[in-house]
BAGUSE-350729 format. One record per residue (C-alpha): x, y, z. Coordinates in steps of 0.1 Angstrom, whole numbers, padded with zeros to 4 digits, always signed. Layout:
<recs>
XYZ/...
</recs>
This chain:
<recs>
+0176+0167+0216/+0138+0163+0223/+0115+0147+0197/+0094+0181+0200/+0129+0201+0194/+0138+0175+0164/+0105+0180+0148/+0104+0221+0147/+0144+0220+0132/+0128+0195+0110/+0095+0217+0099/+0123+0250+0099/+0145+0233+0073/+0110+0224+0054/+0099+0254+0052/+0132+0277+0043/+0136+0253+0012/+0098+0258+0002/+0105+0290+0001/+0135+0289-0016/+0118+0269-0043/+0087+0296-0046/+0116+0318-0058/+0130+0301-0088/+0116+0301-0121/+0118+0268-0132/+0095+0256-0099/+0065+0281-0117/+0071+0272-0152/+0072+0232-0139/+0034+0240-0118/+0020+0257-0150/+0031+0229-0169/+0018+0201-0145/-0019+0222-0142/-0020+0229-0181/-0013+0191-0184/-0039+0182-0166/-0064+0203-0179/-0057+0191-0209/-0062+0152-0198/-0093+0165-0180/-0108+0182-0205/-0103+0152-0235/-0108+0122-0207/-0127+0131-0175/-0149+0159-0188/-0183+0153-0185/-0190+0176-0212/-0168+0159-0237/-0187+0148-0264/-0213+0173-0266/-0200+0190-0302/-0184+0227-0299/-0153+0248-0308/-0127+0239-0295/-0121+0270-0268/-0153+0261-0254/-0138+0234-0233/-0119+0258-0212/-0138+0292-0213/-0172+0309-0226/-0153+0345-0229/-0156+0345-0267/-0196+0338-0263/-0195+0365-0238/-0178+0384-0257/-0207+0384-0284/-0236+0390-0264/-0220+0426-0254/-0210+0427-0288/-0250+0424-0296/-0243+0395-0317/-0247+0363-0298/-0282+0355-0316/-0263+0353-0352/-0234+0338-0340/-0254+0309-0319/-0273+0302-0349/-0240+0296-0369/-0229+0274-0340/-0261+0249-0342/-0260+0251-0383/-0226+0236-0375/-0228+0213-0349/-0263+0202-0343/-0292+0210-0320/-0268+0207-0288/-0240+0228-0287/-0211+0228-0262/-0204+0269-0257/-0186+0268-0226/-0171+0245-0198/-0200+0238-0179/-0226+0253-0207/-0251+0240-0237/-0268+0257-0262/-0302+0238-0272/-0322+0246-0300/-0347+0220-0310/-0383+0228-0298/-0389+0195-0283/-0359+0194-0261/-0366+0231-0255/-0401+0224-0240/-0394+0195-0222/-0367+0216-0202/-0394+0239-0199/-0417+0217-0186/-0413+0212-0152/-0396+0229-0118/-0368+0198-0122/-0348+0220-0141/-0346+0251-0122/-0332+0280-0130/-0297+0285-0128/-0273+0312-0106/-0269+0338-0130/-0309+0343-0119/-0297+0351-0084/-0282+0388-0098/-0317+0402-0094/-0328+0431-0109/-0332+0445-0079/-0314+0425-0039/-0348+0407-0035/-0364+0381-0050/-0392+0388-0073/-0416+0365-0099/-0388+0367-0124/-0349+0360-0104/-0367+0334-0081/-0357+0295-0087/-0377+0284-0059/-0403+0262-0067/-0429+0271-0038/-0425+0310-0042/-0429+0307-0077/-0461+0294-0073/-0472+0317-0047/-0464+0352-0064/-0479+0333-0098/-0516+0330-0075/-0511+0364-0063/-0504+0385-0094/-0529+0360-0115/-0561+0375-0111/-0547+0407-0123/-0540+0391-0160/-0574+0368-0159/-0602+0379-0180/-0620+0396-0152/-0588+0413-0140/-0585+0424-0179/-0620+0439-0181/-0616+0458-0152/-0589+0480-0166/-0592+0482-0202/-0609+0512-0200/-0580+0527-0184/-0559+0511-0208/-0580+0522-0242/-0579+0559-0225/-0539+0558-0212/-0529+0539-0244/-0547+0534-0277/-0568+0567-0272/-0544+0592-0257/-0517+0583-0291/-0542+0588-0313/-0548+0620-0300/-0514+0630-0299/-0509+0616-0338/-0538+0637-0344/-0526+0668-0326/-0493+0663-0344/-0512+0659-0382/-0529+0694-0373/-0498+0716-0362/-0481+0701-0394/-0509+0710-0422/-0511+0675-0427/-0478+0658-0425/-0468+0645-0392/-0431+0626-0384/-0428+0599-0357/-0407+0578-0343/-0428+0547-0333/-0406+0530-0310/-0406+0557-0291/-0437+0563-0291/-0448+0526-0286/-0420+0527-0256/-0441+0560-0235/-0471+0543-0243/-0465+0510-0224/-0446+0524-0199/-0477+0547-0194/-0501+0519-0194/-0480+0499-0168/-0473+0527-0143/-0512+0531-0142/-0516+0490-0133/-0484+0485-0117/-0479+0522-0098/-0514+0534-0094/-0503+0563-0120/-0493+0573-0155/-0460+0588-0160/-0471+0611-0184/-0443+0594-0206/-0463+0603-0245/-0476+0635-0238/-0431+0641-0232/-0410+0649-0255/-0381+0635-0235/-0398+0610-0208/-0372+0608-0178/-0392+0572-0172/-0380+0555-0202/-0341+0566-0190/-0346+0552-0157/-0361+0521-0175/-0333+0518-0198/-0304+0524-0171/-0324+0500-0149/-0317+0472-0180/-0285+0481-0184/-0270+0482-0151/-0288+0452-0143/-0278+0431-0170/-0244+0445-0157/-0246+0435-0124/-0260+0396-0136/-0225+0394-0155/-0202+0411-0140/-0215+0411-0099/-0185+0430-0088/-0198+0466-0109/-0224+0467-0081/-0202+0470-0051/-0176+0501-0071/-0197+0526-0063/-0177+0552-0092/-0187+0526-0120/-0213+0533-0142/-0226+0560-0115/-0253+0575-0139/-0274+0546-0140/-0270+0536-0109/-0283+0570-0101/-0316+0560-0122/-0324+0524-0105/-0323+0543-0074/-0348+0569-0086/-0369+0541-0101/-0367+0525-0064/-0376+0558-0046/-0410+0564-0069/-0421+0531-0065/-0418+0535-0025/-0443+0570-0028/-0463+0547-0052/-0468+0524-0024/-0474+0547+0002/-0502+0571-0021/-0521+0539-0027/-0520+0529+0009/-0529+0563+0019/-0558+0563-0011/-0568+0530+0009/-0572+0547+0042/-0593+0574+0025/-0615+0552+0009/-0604+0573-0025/-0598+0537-0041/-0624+0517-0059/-0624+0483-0049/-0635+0478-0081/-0604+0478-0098/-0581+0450-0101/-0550+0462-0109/-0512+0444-0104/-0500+0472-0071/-0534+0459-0052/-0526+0421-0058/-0495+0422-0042/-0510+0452-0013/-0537+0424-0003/-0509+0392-0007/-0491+0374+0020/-0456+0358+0020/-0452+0321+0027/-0450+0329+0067/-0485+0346+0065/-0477+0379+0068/-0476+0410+0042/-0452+0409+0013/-0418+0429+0025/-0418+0466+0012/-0385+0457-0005/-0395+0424-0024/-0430+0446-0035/-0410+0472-0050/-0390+0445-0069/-0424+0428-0081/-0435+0463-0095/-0405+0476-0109/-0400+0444-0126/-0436+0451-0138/-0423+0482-0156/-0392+0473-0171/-0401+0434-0187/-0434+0450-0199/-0422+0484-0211/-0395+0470-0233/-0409+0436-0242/-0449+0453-0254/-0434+0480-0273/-0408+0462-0289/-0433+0437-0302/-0456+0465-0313/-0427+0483-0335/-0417+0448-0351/-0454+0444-0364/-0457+0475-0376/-0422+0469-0394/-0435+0435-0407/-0465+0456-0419/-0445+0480-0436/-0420+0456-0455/-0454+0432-0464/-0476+0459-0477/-0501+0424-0488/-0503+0411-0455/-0509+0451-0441/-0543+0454-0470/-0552+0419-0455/-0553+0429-0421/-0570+0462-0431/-0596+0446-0451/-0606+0423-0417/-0610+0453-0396/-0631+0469-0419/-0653+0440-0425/-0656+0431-0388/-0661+0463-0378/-0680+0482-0403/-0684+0515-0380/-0647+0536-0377/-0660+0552-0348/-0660+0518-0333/-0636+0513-0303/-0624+0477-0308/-0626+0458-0273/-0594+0426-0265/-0626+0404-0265/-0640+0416-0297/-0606+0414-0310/-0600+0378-0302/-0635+0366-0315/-0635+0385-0350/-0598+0390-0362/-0580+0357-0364/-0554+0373-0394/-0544+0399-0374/-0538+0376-0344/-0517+0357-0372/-0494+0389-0377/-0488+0392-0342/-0477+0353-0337/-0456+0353-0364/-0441+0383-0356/-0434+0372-0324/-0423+0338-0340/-0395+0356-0364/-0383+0385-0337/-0393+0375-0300/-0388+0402-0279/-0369+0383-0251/-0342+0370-0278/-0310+0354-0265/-0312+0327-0241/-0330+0312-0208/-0305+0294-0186/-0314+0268-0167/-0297+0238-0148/-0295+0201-0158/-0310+0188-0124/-0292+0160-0105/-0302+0136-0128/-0290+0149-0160/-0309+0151-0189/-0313+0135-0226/-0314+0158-0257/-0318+0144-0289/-0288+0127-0294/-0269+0139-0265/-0270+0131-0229/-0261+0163-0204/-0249+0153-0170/-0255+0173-0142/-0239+0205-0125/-0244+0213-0164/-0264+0247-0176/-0289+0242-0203/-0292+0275-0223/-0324+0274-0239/-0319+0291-0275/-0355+0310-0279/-0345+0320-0316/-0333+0284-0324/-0365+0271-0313/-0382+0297-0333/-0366+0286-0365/-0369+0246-0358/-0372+0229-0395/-0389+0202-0382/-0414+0222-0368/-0416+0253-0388/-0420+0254-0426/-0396+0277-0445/-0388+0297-0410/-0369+0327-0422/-0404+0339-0435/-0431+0357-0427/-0459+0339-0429/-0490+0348-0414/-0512+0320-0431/-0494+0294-0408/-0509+0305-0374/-0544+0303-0390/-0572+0273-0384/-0570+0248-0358/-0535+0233-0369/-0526+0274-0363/-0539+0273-0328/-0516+0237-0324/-0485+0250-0342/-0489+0284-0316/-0481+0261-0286/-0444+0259-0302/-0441+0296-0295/-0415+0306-0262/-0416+0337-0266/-0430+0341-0234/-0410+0311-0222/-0432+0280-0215/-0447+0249-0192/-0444+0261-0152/-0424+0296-0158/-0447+0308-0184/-0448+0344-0183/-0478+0361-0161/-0486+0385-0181/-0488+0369-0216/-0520+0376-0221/
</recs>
């Protein structure tokens, strides 16, 4: 018999007895065994992760953590974690939950800890200011949308925003007041909610949405199917490509998508006509006028991301903040008189409209209220993931390797002892004088160091 003839009987035989083996039992329950043995001796020996403090399940999954943050409870829960086990917290295989300011801002810091993949489920397929982890175009869109948030981009639409905002829901609480004989019922979330979204489709889409004057504004749907099935798609990828899942706000995103193309092509069109004041500095015309990395225009596609991220971070985010002041105001009826009293003595006149400059220079206790209502409910709560680098990284007391993700804990920092006196209350008094202006610095509310949110201001 040839050697070639020998071999193939030889790799026959192999074979029909490997598959003969797949077939019994006892070959599965002896691989299970051997891989859960391992595990095991990985996970107390070889992890990298090993003496970061945790529960115990943490070591081989994070579904229980996931588990919370659907459940709307991962904020709680976290907290009761680090109470536990320290400023670093082990919450899954590869992840860390890091609450102490200091380590939080050094993370912060710099582009060496990027951000990690769960970034890379954009809100929409193209990269905007927000999904990116590239360094470079980070740094480009941050030039190009800038001048629309500087003071001169500011004073070029606060007009539009007095008229679209503070102006037009007064009008409408007024109107309201009248029909009533006096009495008047809102709901000011809602309310808060159509104004912003108002105020951002005339900066970011050229054009209110008529969202307060509504009853039911078909904008904030399509904003809040946008979040949802977004969030969706970050955690669970595979819901985007099952078309029958979740088809209603799929529906919505694509609507939001569609308005923001006519948005794009009326101002260019308005351009053409010379129907748009060049006077106006607004985010749509940033982008219009910016270039991508190669030189040429921004891609349709990656300028309807930029806008429709726009809408939905500053819709939510503003009006949130707005209803949690007025909350604060309403459960500190001292700290409301106080705030009251400042206006009044500031700005004598009621007719007055109060300017963002005038505001700044004359009402440092209101500014107060709105830092430490941001302090005590952030409107981005939860978490900002980011990656350990190739170097690792030391955290108070505990080194984290890399091929680790770092998930910054914005409430933790927040509620830092050894930063913020008595942290579960509200206390206005602490963001006033010059140590006020130092301890605001603390605040991530709007994240901090190189990813510092654009439109903070």
């Amino acid at each position: 018999m040839s050697s070639q003839k020998l071999l193939g009987a030889v790799n026959s035989l192999g074979l029909n007895s490997l598959l003969e083996l797949f077939k019994t039992s006892r070959f599965w329950f002896n691989l299970i065994s051997a891989y859960g043995t391992y595990k095991v001796i990985y996970y107390l020996f070889l992890d990298p992760l090993r003496r970061i403090p945790g529960l115990w399940w943490s070591r081989f999954t994070d579904l229980p953590f996931r588990i919370r943050r659907f459940r709307g409870t991962q904020v709680q829960y976290t907290h009761q974690l680090h109470k536990r086990f320290g400023s670093v917290v082990r919450v899954g295989p590869h992840s860390v939950s890091v609450n102490k300011a200091c380590d939080i801002k050094r993370i912060l810091a710099s582009y060496k800890f990027s951000k990690s993949k769960v970034y890379d489920n954009a809100i929409l397929d193209a990269e905007e200011i927000f999904s990116t982890r590239k360094e470079q175009f980070n740094r480009l869109r941050r030039r190009q949308v800038g001048p629309a948030f500087s003071t001169t981009g500011l004073d070029s639409v606060e007009d539009i925003i007095l008229d679209v905002g503070s102006r037009a829901l007064k009008k409408k609480i007024e109107t309201g007041i009248e029909k009533g004989n006096g009495s008047y019922t809102i709901n000011y979330f809602d309310n808060f909610q159509s104004l912003t979204a108002d105020i951002i489709g005339e900066l970011a889409f050229g054009r209110p949405f008529g969202a307060l004057e509504s009853e039911k504004p078909s904008i904030i749907r399509l904003v809040n199917s946008t979040i949802v099935i977004s969030v969706l798609d970050a955690f669970m990828p595979p819901v985007k490509y099952i078309p029958f899942l979740f088809k209603n706000y799929k529906s919505d995103k694509k609507q939001i998508i569609d308005f923001s193309n006519s948005c794009i092509e009326a101002r260019r069109k308005a351009i053409e006509n010379n129907e748009f004041s060049k006077d106006r500095i607004d985010i749509l015309q940033m982008y219009l006028d910016a270039h991508d990395l190669d030189g040429s225009p921004i891609k349709k596609k990656e300028l309807i991301a930029e806008i429709v991220l726009m809408l939905i971070a500053g819709t939510d985010t503003t009006s949130v903040t707005m209803t949690w002041l007025l909350h604060f105001y309403l459960m500190y009826p001292e700290v409301y008189k106080k705030v009251v009293a400042e206006i009044d003595q500031a700005f004598s006149e009621k007719s007055t409209v109060i300017r963002y400059k005038e505001a700044r220079q004359n009402l440092p206790y209101f500014q107060a209220t709105v830092y430490e209502c941001m302090r005590m409910k952030p409107a981005v709560g939860g978490f900002l993931p980011r990656d350990s680098s190739s170097d690792g990284i030391q955290l108070s007391d505990h080194y984290i390797p890399p091929n680790s993700e770092l998930l910054v804990f914005i409430d933790g920092a927040h509620n830092d002892e050894s930063v913020w006196t008595s942290p579960k209350k509200y206390i206005p008094e602490r963001f006033m004088g010059e140590n006020g202006k130092e301890l605001a610095k603390n605040l991530v509310a709007f994240s901090s160091g190189v990813r510092i949110c654009a439109g903070r201001k």
